[in-house]
N, C-alpha and C positions, 0 to 999 in steps of 0.2 A: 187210306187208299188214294186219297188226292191226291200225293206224293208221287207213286204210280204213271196216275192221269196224267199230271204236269209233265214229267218226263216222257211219258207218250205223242203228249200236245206239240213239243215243241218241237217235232218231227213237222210240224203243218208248214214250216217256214224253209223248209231244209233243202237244200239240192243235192244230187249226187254229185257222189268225187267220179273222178275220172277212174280208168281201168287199173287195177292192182292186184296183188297177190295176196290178200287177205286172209286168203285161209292158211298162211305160212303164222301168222302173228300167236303168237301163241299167251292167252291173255289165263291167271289162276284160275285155278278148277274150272276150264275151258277147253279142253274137257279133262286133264288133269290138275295136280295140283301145283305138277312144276309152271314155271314159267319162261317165256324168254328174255332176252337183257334188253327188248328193245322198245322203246315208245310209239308210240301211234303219230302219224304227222301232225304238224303245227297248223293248228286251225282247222282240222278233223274233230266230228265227234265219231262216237261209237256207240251203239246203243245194244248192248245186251239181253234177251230175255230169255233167261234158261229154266227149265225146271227139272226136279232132283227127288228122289226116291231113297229113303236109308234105310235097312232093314237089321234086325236084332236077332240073332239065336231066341229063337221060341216064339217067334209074334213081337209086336211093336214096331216100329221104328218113329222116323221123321220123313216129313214131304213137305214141296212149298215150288218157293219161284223166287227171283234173287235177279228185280231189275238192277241194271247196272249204265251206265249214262258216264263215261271219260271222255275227256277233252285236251287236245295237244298244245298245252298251254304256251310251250315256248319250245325251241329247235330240241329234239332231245328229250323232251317233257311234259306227261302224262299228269292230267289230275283226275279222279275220280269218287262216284260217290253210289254207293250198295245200298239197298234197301230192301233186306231176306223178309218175304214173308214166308212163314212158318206155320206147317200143322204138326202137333202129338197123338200118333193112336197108343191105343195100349188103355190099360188101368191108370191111374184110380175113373179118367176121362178123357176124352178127346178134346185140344186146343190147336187155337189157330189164331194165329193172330201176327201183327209186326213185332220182328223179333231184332230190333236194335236200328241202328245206323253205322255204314263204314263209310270212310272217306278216307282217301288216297293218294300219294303223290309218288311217281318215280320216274328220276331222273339216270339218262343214260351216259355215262362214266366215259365208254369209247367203244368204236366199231374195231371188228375184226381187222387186224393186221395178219400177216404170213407169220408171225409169233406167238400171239397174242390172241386170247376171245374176246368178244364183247361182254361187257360188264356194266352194272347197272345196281343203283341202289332203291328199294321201295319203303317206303313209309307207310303202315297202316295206323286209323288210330278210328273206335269204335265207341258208340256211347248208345248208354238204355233208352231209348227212342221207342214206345210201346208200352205193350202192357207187360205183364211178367213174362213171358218168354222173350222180353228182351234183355230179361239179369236187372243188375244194379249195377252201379258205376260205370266207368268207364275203361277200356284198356289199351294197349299199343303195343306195336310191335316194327322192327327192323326187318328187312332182308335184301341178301347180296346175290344178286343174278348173273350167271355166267353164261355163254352158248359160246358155241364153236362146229365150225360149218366142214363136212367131210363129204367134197362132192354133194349129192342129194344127201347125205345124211346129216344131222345136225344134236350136238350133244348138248346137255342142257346140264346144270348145277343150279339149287337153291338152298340158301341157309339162312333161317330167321331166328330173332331170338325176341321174346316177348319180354318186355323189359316193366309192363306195366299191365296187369291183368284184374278182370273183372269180384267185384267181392260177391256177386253170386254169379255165372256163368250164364251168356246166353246160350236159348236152343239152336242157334244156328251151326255158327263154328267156332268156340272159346276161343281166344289167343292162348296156343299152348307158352311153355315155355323156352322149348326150342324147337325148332324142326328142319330137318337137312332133308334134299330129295334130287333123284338123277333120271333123267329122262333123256330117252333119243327120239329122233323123229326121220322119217324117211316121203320122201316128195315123188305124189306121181304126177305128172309135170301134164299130161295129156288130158290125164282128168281133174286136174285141179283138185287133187286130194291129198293129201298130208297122213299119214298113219302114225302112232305114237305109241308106245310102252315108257312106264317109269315106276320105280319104286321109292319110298317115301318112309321115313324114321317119326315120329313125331314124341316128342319126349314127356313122360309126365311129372308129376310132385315127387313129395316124399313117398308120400300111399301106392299113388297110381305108377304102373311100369307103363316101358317105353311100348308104342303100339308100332309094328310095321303092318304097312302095305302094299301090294303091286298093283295096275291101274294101268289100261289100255283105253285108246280112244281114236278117233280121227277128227277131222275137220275138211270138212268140203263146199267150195265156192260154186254158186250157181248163176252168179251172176255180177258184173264189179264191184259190187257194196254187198250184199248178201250171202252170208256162210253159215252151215250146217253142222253143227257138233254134238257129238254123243261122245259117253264114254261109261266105265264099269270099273268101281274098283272093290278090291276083296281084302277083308283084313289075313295078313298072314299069321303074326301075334297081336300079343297085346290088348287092352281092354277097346271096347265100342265094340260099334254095328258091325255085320258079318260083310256086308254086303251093300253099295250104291250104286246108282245109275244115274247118269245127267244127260239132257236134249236139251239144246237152246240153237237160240239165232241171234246173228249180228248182223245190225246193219250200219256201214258205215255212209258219214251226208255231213254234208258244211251246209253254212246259215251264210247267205249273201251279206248279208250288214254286218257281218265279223271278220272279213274277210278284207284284207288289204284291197283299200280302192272298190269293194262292195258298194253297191246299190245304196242309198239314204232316204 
């Protein structure tokens, strides 16, 4: 949990950004699991705390919280780094514990033309950080981000392909071996609220069939660095949980001494 702490601490040094549309950004399983093609500003953080609910036909599931901590490393580009903790109910017994590490890089390709979406490529790459519900090895994976802006409405494309996956899986969220998903988004401009539907492929092995599912959510700002996300999503086919929920907060803040011409 120090981990955690650290990433909470270095909020003590932080200033706000200036006024934005934050809750337009639409960051994974934030509250779905599409995303958009764009990175956070240069010399912005972001600080994430969400938590998440999965439930199983007959009893069980998963629950936890999934600090998350990006940084806009350069014009266009996002790095970041996850750190799920994780509980198991169910049989044989209840666990809980850090279920891994992710860290992240995505770089934005190009903004909207009158032709053209924005587009955007992300790098994940995961390692067993914990105790056994963080798996063994380590894994990665690719994906390509598309958006395209229709007036208030905004459509969204993602396709990953896990090109390098874990030799026992963590509990949090395995890197499948492929996954394609389409989300729209619709902006109410008054209330600084953003509303979202998407549905989502996710493919499995040789064993396991493809699982789909649909997934609604919003996000709303309450203040120029602070936004509200919930969402819900249900499986349609396919193997897993019947059922998730996710609530978090983001709050976005720059550090004076990283800041060009900042304080020393």
């Amino acid at each position: 949990m120090k981990h955690v702490l650290g990433l909470l601490a270095a909020t003590a040094w932080a200033v706000p950004l200036t006024a934005q549309v934050d809750y337009r950004n639409l960051d994974d399983d934030r509250p779905l699991r599409i995303e958009d093609a764009y990175a956070i500003e240069r010399f912005a953080f972001e600080l994430i705390l969400p938590a998440f609910a999965a439930f199983e036909q007959g009893g069980g599931g998963r629950y936890g919280f999934v600090p998350e901590l990006s940084f806009g490393l350069l014009p266009g580009a996002t790095a970041g780094l996850k750190l799920p903790v994780v509980g198991i109910g169910g049989e044989p017994a209840d666990q809980f514990g850090l279920a891994g590490v992710r860290a992240f890089f995505l770089v934005n390709l190009s903004t909207e033309t009158p032709t053209l979406p924005g587009m955007a490529l992300r790098l994940d790459v995961t390692g067993p950080l914990g105790g056994e519900l963080a798996g063994a090895g380590g894994s990665a994976s690719i994906k390509a981000l598309a958006t395209r802006s229709f007036g208030r409405q905004r459509v969204h494309l993602n396709a990953s392909w896990g090109f390098a996956t874990q030799e026992t899986p963590s509990a949090f969220e395995p890197t499948a071996p492929w996954w394609a998903g389409a989300a729209v988004d619709h902006t109410l401009v008054r209330s600084s609220t953003l509303l979202l539907a998407g549905i989502s492929a996710i493919g499995g092995d040789r064993v396991t069939s493809t699982r789909w599912e649909a997934a609604v959510g919003f996000r709303r700002q309450f203040t120029p660095t602070l936004v509200l996300d919930g969402g819900v999503a249900g499986r349609i086919t396919g193997p897993g949980e019947n059922l998730a929920f996710t609530l978090g907060l983001s709050h976005a803040f720059a550090i004076t001494h990283l800041m060009p011409g900042g304080a020393r």
